[in-house]
PQR file of N, CA, C, O and H, with PARSE charges and radii, in Angstrom:
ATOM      1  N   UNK A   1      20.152 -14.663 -18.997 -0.4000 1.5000
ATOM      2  CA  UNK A   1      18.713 -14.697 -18.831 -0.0000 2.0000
ATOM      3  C   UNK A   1      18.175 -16.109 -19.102  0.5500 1.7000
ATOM      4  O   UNK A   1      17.326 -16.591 -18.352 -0.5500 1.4000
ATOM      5  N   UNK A   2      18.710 -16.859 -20.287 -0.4000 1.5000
ATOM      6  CA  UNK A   2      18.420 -18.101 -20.039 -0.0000 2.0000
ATOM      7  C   UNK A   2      18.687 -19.150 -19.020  0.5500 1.7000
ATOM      8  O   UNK A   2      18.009 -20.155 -18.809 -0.5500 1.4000
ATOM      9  H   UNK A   2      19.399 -16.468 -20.896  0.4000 1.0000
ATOM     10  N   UNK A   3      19.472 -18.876 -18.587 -0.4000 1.5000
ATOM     11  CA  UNK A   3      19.867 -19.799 -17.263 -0.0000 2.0000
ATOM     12  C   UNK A   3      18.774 -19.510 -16.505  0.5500 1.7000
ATOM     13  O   UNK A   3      18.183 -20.468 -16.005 -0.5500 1.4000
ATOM     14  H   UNK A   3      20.023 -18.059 -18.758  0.4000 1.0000
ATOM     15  N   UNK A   4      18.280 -18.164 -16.261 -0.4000 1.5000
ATOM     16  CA  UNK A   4      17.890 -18.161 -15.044 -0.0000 2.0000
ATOM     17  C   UNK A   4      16.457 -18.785 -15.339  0.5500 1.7000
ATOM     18  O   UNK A   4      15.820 -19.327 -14.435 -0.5500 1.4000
ATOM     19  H   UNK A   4      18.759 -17.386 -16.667  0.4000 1.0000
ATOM     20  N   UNK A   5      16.088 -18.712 -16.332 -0.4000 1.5000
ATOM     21  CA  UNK A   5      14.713 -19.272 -17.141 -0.0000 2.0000
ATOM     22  C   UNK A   5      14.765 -20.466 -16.648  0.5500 1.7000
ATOM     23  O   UNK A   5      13.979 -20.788 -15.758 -0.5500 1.4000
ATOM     24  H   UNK A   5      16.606 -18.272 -17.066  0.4000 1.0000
ATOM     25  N   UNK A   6      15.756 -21.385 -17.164 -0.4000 1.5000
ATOM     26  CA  UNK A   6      15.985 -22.812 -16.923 -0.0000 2.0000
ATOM     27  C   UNK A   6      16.262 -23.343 -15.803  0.5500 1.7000
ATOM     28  O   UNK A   6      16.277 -24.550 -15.562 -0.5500 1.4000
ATOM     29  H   UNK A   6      16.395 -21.123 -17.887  0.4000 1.0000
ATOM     30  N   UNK A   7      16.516 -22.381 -14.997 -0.4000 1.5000
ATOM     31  CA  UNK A   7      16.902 -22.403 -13.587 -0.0000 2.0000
ATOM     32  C   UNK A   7      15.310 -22.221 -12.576  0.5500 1.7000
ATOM     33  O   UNK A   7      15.175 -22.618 -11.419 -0.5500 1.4000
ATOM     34  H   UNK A   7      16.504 -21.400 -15.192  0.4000 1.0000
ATOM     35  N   UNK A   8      14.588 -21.741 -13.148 -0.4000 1.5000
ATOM     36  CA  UNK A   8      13.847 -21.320 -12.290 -0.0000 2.0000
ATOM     37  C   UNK A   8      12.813 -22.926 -12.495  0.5500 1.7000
ATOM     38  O   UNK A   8      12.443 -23.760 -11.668 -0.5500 1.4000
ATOM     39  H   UNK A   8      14.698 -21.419 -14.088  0.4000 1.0000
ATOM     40  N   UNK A   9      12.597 -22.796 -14.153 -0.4000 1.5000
ATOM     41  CA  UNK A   9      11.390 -23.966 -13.932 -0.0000 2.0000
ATOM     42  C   UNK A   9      12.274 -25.746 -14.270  0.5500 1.7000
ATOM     43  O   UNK A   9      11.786 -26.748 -14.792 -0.5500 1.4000
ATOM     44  H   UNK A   9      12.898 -22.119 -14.824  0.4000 1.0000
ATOM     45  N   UNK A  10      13.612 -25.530 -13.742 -0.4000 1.5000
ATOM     46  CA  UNK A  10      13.795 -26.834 -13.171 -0.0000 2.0000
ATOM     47  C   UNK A  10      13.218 -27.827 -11.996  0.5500 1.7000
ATOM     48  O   UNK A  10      13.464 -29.029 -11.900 -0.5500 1.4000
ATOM     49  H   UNK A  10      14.009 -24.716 -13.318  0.4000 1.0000
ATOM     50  N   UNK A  11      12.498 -27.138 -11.234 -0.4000 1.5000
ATOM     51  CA  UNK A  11      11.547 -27.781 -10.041 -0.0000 2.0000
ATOM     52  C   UNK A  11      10.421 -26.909  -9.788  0.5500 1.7000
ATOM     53  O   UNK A  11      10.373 -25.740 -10.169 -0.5500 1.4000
ATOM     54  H   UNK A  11      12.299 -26.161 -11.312  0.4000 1.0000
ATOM     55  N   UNK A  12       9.550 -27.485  -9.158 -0.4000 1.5000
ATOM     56  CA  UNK A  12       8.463 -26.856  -8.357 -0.0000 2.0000
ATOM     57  C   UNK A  12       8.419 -25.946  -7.571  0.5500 1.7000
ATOM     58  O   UNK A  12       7.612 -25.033  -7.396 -0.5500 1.4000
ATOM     59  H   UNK A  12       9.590 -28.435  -8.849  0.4000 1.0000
ATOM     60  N   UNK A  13       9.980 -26.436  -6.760 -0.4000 1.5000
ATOM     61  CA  UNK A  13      10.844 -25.063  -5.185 -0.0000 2.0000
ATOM     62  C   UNK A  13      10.733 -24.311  -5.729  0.5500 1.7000
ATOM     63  O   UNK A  13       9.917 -23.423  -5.481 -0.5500 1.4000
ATOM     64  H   UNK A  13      10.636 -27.177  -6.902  0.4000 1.0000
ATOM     65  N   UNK A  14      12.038 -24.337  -7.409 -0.4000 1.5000
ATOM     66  CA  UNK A  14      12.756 -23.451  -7.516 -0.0000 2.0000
ATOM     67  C   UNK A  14      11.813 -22.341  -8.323  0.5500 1.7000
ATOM     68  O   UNK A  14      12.243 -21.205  -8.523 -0.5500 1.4000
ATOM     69  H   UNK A  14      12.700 -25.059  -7.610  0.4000 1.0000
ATOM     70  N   UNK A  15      10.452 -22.773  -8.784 -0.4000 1.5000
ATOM     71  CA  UNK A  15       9.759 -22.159  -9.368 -0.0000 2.0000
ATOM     72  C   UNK A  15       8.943 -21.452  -7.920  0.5500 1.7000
ATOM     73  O   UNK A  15       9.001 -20.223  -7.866 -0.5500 1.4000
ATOM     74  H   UNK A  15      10.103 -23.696  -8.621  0.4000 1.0000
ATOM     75  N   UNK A  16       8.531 -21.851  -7.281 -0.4000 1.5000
ATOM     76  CA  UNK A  16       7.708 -21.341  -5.975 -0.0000 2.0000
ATOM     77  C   UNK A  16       9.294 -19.995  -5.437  0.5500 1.7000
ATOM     78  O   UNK A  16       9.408 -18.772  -5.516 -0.5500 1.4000
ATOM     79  H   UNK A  16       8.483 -22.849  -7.326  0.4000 1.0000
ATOM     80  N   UNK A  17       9.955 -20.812  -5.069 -0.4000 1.5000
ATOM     81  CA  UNK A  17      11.197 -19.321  -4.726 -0.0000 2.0000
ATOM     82  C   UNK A  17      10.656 -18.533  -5.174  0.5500 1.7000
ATOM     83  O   UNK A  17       9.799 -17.882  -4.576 -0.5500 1.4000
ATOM     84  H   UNK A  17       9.862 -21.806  -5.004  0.4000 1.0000
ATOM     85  N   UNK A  18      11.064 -18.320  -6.608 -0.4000 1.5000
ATOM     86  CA  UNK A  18      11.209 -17.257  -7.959 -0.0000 2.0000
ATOM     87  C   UNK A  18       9.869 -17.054  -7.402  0.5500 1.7000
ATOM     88  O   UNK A  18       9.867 -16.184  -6.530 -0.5500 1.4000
ATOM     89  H   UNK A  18      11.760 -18.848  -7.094  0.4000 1.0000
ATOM     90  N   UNK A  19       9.203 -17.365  -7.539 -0.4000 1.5000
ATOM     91  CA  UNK A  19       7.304 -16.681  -7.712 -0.0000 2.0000
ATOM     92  C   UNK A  19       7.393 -15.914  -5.889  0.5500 1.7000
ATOM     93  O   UNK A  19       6.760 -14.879  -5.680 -0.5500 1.4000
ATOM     94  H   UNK A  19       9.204 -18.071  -8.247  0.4000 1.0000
ATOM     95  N   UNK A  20       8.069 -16.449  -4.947 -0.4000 1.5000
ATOM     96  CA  UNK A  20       7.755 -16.004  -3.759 -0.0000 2.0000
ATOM     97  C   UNK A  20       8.418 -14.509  -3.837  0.5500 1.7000
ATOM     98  O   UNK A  20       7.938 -13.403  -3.591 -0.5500 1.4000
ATOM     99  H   UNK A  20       8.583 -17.290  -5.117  0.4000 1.0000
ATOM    100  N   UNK A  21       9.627 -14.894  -4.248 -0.4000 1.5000
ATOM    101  CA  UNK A  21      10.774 -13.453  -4.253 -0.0000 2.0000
ATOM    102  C   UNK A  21      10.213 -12.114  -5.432  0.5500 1.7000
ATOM    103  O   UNK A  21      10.223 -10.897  -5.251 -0.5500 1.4000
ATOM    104  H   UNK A  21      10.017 -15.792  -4.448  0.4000 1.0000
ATOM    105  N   UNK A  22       9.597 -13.181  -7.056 -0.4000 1.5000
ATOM    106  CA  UNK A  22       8.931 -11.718  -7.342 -0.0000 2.0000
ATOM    107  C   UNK A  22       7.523 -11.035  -6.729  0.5500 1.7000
ATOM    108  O   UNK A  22       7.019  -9.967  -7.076 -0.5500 1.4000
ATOM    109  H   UNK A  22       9.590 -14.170  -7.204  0.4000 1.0000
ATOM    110  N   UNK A  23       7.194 -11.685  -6.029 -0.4000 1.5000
ATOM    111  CA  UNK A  23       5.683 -11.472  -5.619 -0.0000 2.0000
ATOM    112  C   UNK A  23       6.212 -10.203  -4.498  0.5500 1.7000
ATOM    113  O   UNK A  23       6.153  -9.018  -4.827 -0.5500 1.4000
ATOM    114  H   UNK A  23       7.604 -12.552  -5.747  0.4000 1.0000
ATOM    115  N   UNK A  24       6.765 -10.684  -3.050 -0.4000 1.5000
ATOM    116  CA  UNK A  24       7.304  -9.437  -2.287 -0.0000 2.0000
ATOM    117  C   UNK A  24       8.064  -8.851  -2.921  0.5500 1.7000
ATOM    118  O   UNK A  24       7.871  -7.753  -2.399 -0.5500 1.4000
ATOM    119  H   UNK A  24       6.813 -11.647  -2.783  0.4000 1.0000
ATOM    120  N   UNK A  25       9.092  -8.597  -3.935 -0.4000 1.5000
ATOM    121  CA  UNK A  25       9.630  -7.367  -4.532 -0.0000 2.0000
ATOM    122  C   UNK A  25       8.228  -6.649  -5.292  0.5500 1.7000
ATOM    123  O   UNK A  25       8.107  -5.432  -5.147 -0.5500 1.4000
ATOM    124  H   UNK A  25       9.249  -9.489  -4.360  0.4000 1.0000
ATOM    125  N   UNK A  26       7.223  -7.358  -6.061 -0.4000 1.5000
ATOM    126  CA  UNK A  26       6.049  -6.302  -6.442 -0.0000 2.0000
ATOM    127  C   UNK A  26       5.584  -5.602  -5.835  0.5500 1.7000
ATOM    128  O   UNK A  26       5.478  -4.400  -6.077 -0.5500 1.4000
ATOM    129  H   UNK A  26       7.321  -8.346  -6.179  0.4000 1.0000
ATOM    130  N   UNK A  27       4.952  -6.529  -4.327 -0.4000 1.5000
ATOM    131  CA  UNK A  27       4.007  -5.716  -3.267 -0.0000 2.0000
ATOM    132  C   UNK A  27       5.239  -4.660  -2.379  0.5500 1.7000
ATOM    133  O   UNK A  27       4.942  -3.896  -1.460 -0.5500 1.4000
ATOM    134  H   UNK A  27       5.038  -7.506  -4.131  0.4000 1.0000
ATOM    135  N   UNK A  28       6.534  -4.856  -2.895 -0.4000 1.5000
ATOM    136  CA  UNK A  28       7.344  -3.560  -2.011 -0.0000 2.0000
ATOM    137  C   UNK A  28       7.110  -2.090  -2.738  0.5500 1.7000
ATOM    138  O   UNK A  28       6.795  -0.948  -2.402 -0.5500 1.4000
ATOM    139  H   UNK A  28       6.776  -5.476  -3.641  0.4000 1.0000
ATOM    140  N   UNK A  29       7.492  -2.887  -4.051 -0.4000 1.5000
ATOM    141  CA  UNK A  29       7.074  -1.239  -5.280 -0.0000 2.0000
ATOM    142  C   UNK A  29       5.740  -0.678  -5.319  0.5500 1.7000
ATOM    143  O   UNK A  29       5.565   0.540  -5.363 -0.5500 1.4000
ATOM    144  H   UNK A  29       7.748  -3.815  -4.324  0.4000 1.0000
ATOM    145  N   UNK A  30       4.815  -1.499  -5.305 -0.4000 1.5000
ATOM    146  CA  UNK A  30       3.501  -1.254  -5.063 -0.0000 2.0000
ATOM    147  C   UNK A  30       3.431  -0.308  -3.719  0.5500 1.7000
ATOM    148  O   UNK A  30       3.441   0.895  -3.979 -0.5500 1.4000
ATOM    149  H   UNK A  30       4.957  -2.488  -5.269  0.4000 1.0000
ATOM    150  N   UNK A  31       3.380  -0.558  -2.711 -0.4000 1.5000
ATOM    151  CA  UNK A  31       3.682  -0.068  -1.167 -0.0000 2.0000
ATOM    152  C   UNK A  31       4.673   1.189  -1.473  0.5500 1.7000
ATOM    153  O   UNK A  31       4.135   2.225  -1.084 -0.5500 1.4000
ATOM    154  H   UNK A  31       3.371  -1.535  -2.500  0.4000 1.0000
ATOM    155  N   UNK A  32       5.786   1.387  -1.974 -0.4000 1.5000
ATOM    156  CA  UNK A  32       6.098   2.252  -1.915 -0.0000 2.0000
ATOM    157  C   UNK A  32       5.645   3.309  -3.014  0.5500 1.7000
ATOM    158  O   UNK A  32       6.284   4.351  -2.864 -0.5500 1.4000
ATOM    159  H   UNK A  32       6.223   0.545  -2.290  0.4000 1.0000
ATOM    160  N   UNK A  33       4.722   3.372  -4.098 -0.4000 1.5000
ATOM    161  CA  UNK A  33       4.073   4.208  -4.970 -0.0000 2.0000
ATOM    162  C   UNK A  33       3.019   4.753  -4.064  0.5500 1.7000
ATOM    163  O   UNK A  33       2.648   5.912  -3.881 -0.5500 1.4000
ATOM    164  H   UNK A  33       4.204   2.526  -4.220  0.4000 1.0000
ATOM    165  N   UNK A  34       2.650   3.671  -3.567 -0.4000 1.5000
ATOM    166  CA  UNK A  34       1.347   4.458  -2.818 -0.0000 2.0000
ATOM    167  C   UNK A  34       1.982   5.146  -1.820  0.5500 1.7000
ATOM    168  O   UNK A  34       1.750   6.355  -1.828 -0.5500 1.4000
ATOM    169  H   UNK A  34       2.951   2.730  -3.715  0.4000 1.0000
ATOM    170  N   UNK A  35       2.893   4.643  -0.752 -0.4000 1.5000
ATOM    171  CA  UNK A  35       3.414   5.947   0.090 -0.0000 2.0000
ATOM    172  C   UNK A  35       3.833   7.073  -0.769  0.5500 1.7000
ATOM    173  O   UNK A  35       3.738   8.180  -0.240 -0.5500 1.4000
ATOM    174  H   UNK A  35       3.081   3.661  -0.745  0.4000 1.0000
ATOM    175  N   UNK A  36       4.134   7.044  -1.591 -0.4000 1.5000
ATOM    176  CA  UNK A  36       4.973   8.365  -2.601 -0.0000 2.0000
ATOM    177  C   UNK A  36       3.701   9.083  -3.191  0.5500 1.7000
ATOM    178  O   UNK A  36       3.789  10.311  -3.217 -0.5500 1.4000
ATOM    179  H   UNK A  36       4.211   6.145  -2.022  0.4000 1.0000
ATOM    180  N   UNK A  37       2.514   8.523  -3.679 -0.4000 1.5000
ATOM    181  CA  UNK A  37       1.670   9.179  -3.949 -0.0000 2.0000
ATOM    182  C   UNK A  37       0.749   9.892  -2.809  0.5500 1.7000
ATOM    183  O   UNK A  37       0.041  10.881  -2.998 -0.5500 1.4000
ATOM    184  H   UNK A  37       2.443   7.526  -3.658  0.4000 1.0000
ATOM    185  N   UNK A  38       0.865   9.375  -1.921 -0.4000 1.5000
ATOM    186  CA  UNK A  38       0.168   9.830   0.005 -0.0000 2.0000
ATOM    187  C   UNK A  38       0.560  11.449   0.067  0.5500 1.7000
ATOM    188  O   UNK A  38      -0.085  12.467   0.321 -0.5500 1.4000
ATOM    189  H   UNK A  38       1.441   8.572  -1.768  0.4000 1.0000
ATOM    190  N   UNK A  39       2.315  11.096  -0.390 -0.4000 1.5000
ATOM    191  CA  UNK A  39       3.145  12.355   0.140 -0.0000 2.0000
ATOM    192  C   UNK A  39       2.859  13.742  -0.423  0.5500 1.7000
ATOM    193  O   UNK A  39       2.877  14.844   0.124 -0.5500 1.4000
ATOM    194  H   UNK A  39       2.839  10.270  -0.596  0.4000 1.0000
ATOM    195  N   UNK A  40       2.512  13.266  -2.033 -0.4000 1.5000
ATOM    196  CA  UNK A  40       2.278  14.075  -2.715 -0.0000 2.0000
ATOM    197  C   UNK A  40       0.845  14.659  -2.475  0.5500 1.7000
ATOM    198  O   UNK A  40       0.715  15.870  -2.658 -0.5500 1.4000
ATOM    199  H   UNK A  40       2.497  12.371  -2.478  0.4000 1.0000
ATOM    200  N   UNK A  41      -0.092  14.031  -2.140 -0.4000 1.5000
ATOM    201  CA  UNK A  41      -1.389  14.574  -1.856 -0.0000 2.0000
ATOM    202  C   UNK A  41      -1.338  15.797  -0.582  0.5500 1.7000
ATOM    203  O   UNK A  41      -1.733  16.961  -0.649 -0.5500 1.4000
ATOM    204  H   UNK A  41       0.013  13.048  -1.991  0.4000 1.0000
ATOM    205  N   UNK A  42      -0.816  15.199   0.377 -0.4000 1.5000
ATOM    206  CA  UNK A  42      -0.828  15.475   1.334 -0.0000 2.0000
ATOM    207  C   UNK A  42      -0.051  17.181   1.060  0.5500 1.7000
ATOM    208  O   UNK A  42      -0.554  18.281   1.293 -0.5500 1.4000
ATOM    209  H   UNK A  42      -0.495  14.253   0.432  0.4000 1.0000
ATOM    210  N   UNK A  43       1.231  16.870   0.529 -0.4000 1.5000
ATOM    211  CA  UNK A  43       1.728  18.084   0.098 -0.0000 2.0000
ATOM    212  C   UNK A  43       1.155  18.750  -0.594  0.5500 1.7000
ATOM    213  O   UNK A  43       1.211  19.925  -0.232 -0.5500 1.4000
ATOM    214  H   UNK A  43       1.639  15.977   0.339  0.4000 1.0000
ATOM    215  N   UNK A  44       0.511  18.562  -1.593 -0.4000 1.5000
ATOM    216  CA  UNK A  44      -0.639  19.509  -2.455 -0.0000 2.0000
ATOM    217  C   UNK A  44      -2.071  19.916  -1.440  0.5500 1.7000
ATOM    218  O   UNK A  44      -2.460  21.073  -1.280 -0.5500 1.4000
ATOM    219  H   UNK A  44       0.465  17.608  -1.888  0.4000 1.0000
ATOM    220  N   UNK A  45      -2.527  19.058  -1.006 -0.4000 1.5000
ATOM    221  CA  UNK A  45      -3.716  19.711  -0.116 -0.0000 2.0000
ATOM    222  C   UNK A  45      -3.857  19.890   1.387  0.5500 1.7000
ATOM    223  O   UNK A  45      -4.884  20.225   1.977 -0.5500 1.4000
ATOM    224  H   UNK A  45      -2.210  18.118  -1.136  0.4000 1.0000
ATOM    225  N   UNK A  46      -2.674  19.618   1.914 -0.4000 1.5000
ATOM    226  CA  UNK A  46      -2.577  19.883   3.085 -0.0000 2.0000
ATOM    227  C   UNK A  46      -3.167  18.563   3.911  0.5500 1.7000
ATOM    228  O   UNK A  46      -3.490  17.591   3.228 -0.5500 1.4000
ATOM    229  H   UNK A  46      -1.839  19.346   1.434  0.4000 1.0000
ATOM    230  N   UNK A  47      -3.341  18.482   5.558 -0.4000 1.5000
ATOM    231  CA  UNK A  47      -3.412  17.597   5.995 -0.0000 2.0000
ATOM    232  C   UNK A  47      -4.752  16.762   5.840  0.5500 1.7000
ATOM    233  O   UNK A  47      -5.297  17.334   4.896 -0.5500 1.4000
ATOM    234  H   UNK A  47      -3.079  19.272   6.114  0.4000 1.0000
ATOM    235  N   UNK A  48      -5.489  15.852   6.188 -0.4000 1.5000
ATOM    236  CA  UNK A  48      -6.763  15.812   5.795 -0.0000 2.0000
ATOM    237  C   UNK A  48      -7.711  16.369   6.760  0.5500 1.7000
ATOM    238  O   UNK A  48      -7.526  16.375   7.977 -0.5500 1.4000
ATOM    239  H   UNK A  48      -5.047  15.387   6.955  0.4000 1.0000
ATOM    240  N   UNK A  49      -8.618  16.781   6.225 -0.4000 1.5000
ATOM    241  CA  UNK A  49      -9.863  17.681   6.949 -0.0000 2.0000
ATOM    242  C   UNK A  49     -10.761  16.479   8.226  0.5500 1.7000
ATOM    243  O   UNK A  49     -10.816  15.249   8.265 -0.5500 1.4000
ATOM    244  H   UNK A  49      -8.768  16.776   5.236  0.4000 1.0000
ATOM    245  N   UNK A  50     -11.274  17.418   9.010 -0.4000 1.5000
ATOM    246  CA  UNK A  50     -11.575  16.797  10.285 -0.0000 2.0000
ATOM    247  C   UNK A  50     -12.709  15.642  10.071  0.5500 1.7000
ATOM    248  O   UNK A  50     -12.967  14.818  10.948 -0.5500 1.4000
ATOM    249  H   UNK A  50     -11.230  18.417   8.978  0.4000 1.0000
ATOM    250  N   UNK A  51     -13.239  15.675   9.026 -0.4000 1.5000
ATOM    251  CA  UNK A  51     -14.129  14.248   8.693 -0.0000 2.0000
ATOM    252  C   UNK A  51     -13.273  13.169   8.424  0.5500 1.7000
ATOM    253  O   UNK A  51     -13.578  11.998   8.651 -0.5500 1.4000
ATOM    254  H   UNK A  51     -13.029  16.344   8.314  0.4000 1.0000
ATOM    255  N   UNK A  52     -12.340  13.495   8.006 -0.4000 1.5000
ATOM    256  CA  UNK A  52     -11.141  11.856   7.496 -0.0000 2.0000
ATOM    257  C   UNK A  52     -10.548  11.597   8.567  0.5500 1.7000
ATOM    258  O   UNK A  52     -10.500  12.410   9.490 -0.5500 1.4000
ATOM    259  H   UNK A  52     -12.092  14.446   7.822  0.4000 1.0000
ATOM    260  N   UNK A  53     -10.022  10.459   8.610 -0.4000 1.5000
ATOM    261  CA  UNK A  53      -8.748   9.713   9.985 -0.0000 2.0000
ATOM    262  C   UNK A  53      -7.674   9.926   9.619  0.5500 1.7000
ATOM    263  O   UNK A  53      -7.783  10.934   8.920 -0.5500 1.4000
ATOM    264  H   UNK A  53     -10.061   9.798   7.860  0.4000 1.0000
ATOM    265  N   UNK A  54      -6.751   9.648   9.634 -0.4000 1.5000
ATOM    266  CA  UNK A  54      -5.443   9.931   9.183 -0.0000 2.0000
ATOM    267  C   UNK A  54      -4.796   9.732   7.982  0.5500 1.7000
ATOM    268  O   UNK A  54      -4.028  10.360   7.254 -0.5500 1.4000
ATOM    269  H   UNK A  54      -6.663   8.829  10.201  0.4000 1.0000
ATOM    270  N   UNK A  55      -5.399   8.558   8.006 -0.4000 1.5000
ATOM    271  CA  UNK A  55      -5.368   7.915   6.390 -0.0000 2.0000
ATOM    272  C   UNK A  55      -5.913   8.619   5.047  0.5500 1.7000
ATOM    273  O   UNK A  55      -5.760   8.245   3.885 -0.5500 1.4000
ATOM    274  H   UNK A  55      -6.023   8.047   8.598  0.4000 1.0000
ATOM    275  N   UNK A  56      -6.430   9.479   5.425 -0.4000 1.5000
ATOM    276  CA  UNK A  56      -7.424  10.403   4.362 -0.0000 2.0000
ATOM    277  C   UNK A  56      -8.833   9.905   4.036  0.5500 1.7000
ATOM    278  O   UNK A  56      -9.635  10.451   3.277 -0.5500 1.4000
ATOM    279  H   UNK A  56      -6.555   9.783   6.370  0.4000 1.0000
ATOM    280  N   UNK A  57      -9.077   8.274   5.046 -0.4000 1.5000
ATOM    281  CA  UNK A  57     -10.277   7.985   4.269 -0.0000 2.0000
ATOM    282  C   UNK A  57     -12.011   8.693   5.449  0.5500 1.7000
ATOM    283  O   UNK A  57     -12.073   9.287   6.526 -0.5500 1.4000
ATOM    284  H   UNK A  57      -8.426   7.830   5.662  0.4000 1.0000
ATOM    285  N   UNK A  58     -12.854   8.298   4.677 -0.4000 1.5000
ATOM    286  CA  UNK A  58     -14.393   8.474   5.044 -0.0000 2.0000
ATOM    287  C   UNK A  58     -14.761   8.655   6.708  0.5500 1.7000
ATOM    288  O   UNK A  58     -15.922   8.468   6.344 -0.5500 1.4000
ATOM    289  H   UNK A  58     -12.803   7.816   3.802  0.4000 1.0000
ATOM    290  N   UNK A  59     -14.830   8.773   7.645 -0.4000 1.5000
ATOM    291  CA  UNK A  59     -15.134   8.294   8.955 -0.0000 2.0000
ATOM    292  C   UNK A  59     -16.831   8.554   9.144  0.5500 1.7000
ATOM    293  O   UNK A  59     -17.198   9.623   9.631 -0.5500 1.4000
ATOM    294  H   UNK A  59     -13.886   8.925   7.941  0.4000 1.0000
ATOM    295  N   UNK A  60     -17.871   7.487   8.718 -0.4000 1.5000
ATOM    296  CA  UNK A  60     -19.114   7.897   9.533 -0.0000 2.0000
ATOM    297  C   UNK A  60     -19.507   8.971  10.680  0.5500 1.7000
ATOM    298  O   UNK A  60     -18.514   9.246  11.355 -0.5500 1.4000
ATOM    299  H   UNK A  60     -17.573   6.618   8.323  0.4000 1.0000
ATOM    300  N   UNK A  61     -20.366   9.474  10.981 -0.4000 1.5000
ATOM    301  CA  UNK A  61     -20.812   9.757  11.794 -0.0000 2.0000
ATOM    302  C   UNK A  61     -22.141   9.065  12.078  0.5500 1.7000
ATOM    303  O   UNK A  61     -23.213   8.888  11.500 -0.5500 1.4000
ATOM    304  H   UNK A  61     -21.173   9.251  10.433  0.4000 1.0000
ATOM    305  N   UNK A  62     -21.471   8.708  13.429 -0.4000 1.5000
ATOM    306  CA  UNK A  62     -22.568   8.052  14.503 -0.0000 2.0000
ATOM    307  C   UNK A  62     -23.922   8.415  14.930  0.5500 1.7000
ATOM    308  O   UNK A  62     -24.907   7.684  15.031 -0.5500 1.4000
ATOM    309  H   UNK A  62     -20.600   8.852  13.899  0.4000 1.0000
ATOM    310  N   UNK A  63     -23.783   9.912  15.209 -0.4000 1.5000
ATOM    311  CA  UNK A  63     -24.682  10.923  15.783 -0.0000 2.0000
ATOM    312  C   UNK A  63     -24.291  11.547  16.783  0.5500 1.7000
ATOM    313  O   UNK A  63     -24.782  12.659  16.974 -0.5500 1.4000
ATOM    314  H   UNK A  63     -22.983  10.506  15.127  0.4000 1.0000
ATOM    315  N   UNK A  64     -23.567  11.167  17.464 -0.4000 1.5000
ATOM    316  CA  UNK A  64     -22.767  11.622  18.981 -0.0000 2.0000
ATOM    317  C   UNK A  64     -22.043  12.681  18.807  0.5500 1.7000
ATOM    318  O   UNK A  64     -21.052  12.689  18.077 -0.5500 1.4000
ATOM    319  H   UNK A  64     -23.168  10.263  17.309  0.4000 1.0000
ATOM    320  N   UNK A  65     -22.464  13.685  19.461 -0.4000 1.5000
ATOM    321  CA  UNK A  65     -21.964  14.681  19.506 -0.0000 2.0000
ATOM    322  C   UNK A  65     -21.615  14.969  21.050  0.5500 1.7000
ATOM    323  O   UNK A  65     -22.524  14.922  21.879 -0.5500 1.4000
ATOM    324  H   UNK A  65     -23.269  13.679  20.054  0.4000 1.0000
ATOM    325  N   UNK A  66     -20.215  15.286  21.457 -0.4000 1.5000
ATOM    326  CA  UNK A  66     -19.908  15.661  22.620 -0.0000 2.0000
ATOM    327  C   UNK A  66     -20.222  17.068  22.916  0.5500 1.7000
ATOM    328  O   UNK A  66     -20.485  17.770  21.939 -0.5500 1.4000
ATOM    329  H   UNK A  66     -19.476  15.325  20.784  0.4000 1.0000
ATOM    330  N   UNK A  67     -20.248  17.694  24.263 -0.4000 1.5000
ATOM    331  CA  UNK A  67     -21.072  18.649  24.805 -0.0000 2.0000
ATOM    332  C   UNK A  67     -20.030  19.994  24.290  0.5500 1.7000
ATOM    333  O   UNK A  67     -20.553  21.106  24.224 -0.5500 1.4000
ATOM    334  H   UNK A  67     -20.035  17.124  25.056  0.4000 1.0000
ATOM    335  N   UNK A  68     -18.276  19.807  23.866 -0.4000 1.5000
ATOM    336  CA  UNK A  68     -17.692  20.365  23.815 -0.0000 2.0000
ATOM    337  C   UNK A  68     -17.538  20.871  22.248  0.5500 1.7000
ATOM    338  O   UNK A  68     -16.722  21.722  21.895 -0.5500 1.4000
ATOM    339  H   UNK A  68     -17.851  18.903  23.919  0.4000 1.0000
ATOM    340  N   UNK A  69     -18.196  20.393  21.626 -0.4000 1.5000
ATOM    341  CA  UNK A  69     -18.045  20.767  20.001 -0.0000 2.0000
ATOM    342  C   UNK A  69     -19.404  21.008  19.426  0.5500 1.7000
ATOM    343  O   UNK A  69     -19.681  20.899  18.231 -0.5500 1.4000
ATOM    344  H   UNK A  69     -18.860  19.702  21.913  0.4000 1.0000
ATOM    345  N   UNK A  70     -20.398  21.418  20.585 -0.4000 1.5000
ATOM    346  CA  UNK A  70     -21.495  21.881  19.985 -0.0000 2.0000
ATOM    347  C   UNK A  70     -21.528  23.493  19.986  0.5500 1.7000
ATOM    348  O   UNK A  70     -22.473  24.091  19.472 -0.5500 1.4000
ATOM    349  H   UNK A  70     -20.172  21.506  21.556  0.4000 1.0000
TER
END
């Protein structure tokens, strides 16, 4: 562990590497909690209801109503 300490803030690169490589391994774990937590919602309440997009979030309404869903 010390090497890699000493290794890392021997330069500017080798410190930017290290910071580049932990940064995308965070945002992968991150990304994959939230897909894992999606799954679980989704499995507990079923798909999302016809006001949400797919994503589960908000969708406005415009006012437009087509002639077929009145």
């Amino acid at each position: 562990m010390e090497q890699l300490i000493e290794q890392t803030f021997q330069s500017f690169w080798n410190f930017l590497g290290v910071l580049v490589l932990l940064t995308g391994a965070g945002k992968f774990v991150i990304e994959l909690w939230s897909k894992f937590c999606h799954y679980l919602t989704i499995r507990k309440r079923g798909y999302p209801p016809a006001h949400c997009d797919v994503e589960g979030r908000f969708v406005p309404f415009d006012g437009d109503i087509d002639e077929d869903y009145k």
